[in-house]
C-alpha positions as CSV (number, residue, x, y, z in Angstrom):
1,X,107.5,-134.4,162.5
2,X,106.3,-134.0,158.8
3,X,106.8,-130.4,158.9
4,X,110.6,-131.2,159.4
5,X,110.9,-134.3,157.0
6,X,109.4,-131.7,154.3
7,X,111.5,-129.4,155.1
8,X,114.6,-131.2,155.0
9,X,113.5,-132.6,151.4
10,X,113.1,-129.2,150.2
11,X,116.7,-128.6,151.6
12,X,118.0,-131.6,149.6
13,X,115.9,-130.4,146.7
14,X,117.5,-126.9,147.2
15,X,120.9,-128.5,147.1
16,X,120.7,-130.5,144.4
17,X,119.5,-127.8,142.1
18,X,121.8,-125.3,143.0
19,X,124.8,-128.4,142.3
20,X,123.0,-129.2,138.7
21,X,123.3,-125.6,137.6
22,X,127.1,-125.5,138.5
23,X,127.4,-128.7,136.6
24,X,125.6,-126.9,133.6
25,X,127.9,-124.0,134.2
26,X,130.7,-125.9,134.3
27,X,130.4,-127.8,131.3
28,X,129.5,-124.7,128.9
């Protein structure tokens, strides 16, 4: 049970990254 709720947070995490850096792309 933890073992999944951490890995779905590192998911998100993963995710949200990878959406700020096309933001940052975007906007240079």
């Amino acid at each position: 049970m933890y073992m999944e709720a951490t890995f779905i947070v590192k998911k998100i995490v993963a995710v949200a990254a990878s959406a700020f850096k096309l933001v940052l792309v975007m906007l240079n």
